[in-house]
N, C-alpha and C positions, 0 to 999 in steps of 0.2 A: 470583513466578510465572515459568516458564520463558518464554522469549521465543515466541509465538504461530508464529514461520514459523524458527525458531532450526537447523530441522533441513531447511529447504526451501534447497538449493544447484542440485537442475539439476532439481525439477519445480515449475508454477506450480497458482496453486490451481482455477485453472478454465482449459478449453481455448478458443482465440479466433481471430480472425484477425487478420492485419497491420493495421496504423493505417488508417484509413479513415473519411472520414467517411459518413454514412448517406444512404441514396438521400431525396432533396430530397422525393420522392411519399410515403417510407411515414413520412416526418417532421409532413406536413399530418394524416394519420390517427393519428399515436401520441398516444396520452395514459393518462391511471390510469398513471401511471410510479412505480413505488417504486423509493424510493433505497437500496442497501444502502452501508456502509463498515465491512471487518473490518479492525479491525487493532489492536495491543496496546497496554497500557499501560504498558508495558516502551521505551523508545530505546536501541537499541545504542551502544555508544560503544567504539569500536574503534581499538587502536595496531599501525600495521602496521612492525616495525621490521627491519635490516636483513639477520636470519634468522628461523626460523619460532621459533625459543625468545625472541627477541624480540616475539613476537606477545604482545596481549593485550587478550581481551575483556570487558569489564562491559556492566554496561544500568542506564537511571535511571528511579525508577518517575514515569512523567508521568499519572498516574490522572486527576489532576484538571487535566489541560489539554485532554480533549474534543476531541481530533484527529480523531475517527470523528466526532462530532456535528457538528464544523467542516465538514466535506467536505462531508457532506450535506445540510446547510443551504445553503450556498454553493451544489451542485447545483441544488437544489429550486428557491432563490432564481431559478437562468438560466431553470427549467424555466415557473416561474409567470411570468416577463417576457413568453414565451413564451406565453401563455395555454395550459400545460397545466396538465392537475391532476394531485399531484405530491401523496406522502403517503413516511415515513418506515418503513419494514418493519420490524414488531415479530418480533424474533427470540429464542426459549429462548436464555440464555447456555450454560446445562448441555450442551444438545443439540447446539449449535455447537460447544461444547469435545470431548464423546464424539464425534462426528463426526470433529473433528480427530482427537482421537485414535486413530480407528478406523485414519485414512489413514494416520497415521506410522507405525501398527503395523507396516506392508506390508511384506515385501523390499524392500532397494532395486534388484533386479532385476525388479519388478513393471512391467509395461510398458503398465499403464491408466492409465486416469485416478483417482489415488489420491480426489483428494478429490470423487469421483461421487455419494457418501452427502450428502456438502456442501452441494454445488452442488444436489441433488435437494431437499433440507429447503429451502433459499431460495428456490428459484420455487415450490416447494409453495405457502411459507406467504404470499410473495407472490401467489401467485393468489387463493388462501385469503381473504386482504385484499381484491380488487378489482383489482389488477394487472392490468394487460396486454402491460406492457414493466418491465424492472428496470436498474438503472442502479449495476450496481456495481462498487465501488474493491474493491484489497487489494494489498498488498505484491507485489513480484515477483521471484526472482533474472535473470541475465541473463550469459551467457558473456562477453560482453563489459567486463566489470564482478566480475570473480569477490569482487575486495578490501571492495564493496560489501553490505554486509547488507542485505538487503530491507527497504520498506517506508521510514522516515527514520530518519535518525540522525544521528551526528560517527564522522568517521574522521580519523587523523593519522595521515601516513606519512615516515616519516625513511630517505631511501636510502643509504645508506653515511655520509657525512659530514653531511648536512645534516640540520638540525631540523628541518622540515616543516613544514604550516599545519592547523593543525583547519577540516574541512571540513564542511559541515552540506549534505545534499543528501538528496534524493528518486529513489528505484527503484520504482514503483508501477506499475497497470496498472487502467485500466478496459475494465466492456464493458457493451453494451446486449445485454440477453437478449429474442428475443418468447418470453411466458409459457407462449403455446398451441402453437406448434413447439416448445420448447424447445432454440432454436438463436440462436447470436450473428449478433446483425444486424449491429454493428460493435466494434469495439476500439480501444484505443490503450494507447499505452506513453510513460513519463517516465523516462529515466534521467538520473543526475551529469553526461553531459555539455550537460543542455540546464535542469537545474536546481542549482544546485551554488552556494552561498557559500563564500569562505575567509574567516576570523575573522581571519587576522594571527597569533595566538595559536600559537606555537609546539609542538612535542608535551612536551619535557620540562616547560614549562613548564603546558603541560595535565594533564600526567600526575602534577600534585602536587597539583590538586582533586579533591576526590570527584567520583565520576560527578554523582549527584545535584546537588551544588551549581554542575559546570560547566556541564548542560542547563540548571539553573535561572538563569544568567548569560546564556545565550540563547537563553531562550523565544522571545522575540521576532522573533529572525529564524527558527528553527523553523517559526515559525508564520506566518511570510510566506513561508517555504518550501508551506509547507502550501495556501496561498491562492493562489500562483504556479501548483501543481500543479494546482488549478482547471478555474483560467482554460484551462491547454494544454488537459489530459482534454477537455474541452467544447469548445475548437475543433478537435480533430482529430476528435471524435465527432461535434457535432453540425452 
């Protein structure tokens, strides 16, 4: 399956504000909080080498490592410590995908907010549910970061002479929506420089394992990538 944000480089998938966390007042009154987390089952894994015909991209399919399930459990978990009540938002996959697809359809000189079809079907069906605030993750690009694929992954980069380190990091972005304005209450953003492992693992020598079997060598940290991205999302939100 094509990589979910594979074509997203300078728009993000919902519009927010700078990191901030949430007025301390409208924190006492929030609760019904659904958790959403989009993001694929595809990990890019990306070689950035010393010209662009040296570039090269795969993806490994991590179906069955529940990275969107992790998020959101981990969310819910801080949200219920918190005595709120805190439910999972059941989302159409189909609808989610036609949606995507509507927005990639778009010119890339279209100057709205491509994914408005998107972001509408989520608080819909969050409200729909009982919602009052939404609490959702999804990948993000970031100028500052161009070499970075959205969302997690490995990148190794070899400049000129050197082999370089397979790097496993997080570009993500959360935001608390209120359901009934349909306006962000607060956001925040995680890039590779505040989340980022090196494996040690050089690029040539990365680049003689299959995709698949090198994510599957570091699930592990992957996934304390994953849990790491948590902990910040929630203290810079909440």
């Amino acid at each position: 399956m094509k990589s979910l944000f594979a074509v997203i480089l300078t728009s993000l998938l919902f519009l927010g504000c700078a990191s901030k966390s949430i007025d301390k007042n409208k924190m006492v009154t929030m609760d019904n909080i659904g958790v959403v987390a989009i993001f694929d089952d595809q990990l890019p894994v990306r070689y950035i080498g010393t010209t662009i015909l040296n570039n090269q991209d795969f993806s490994a399919d991590i179906s069955k490592w529940s990275i969107g399930q992790t998020l959101v459990k981990d969310v819910r978990s801080e949200f219920e410590r918190m005595n709120k009540k805190t439910f999972s938002v059941k989302l159409d996959d189909k609808k989610v995908q036609e949606a995507k697809n509507q927005a990639q359809s778009l010119k890339d000189f279209y100057l709205g907010n491509r994914y408005q079809e998107l972001q509408q079907y989520i608080l819909t069906q969050a409200e729909q549910q009982g919602a009052q605030f939404v609490f959702i993750m999804h990948p993000m690009s970031h100028e500052n970061f161009p070499q970075y694929k959205p969302g997690f992954g490995l990148l190794c980069r070899s400049p000129f002479t050197a082999q370089g380190d397979l790097e496993i990091y997080s570009l993500i972005k959360a935001e608390i929506w209120n359901v009934k304005t349909k306006t962000v209450e607060t956001s925040a953003i995680i890039t590779p420089a505040e989340a980022l492992i090196k494996t040690g693992k050089n690029c040539q020598d990365s680049q003689q394992i299959a995709p698949d079997k090198l994510t599957g060598m570091y699930k592990e940290q992957v996934m304390g990538i994953v849990k790491r991205s948590v902990d910040i999302l929630l203290s810079r939100t909440l």
